[in-house]
C-alpha positions as CSV (number, residue, x, y, z in Angstrom):
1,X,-39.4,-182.5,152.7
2,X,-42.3,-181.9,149.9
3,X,-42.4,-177.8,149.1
4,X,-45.6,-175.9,148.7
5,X,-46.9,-173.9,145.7
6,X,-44.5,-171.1,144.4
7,X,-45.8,-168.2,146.2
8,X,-45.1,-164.3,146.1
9,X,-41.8,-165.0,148.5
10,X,-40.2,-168.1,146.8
11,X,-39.5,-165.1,143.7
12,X,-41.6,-166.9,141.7
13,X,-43.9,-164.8,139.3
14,X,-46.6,-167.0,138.7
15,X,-48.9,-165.9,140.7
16,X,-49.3,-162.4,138.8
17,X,-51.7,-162.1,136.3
18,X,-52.5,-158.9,135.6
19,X,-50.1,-155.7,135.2
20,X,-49.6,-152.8,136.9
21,X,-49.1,-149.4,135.5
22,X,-49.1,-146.0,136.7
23,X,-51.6,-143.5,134.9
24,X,-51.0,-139.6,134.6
25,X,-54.1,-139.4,136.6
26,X,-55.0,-141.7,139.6
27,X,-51.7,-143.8,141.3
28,X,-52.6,-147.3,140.0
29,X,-54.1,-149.0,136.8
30,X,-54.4,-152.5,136.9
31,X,-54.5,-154.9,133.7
32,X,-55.4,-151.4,131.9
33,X,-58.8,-151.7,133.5
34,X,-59.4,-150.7,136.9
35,X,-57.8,-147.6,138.4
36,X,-57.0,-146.8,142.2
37,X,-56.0,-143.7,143.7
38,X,-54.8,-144.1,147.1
39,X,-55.1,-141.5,149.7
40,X,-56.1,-140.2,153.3
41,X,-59.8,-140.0,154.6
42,X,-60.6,-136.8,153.3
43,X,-59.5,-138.2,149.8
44,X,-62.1,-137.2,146.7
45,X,-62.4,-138.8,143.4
46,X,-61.5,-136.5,141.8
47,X,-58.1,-137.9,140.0
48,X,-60.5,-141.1,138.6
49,X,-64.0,-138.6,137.6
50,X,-62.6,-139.3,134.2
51,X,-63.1,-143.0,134.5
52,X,-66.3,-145.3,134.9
53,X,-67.1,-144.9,138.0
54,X,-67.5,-148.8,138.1
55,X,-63.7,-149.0,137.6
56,X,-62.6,-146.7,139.7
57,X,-61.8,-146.6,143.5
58,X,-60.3,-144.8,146.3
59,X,-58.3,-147.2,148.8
60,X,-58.8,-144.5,152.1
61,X,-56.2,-144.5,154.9
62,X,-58.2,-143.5,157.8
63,X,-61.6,-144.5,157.4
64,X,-63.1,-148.2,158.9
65,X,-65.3,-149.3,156.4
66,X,-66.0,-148.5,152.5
67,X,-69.0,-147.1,150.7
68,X,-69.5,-146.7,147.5
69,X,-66.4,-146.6,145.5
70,X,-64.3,-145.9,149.0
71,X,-62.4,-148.7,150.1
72,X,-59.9,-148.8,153.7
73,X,-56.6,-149.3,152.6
74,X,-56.1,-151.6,155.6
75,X,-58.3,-154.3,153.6
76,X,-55.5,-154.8,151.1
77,X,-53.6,-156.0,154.0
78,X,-55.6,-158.9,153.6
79,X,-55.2,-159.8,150.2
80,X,-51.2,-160.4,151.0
């Protein structure tokens, strides 16, 4: 029986590239370069104003589709 590619479930590690750390402001910094602050449909940004605002994003619970810097949390489902 031939196995696949080591994947996210085999425990394997080789598909992550880029770390993850948790700023004082915002929830998630990723590869020290974009932040993400996560949070329901009424959520501002005001945790990432101190960013570029081409780095920084809200992932929205609650909302259906993105603008601007707004992004539905559901999406991420799809990067799984």
């Amino acid at each position: 029986m031939e196995s696949g590619p080591p994947g996210p479930l085999d425990g394997s590690t080789d598909l992550i590239h880029y770390p993850i750390t948790f700023p004082e402001k915002g929830d998630f910094l990723i590869d020290g370069n974009l932040l993400f602050e996560t949070g329901g449909k009424n959520k501002t940004g005001k945790q990432t104003h101190h960013w570029p605002t081409d780095k920084a994003f809200t992932a929205a619970y609650g909302i259906e589709y993105g603008r601007g810097n707004r992004i539905p949390l559901w999406l991420f489902g799809f990067l799984y």
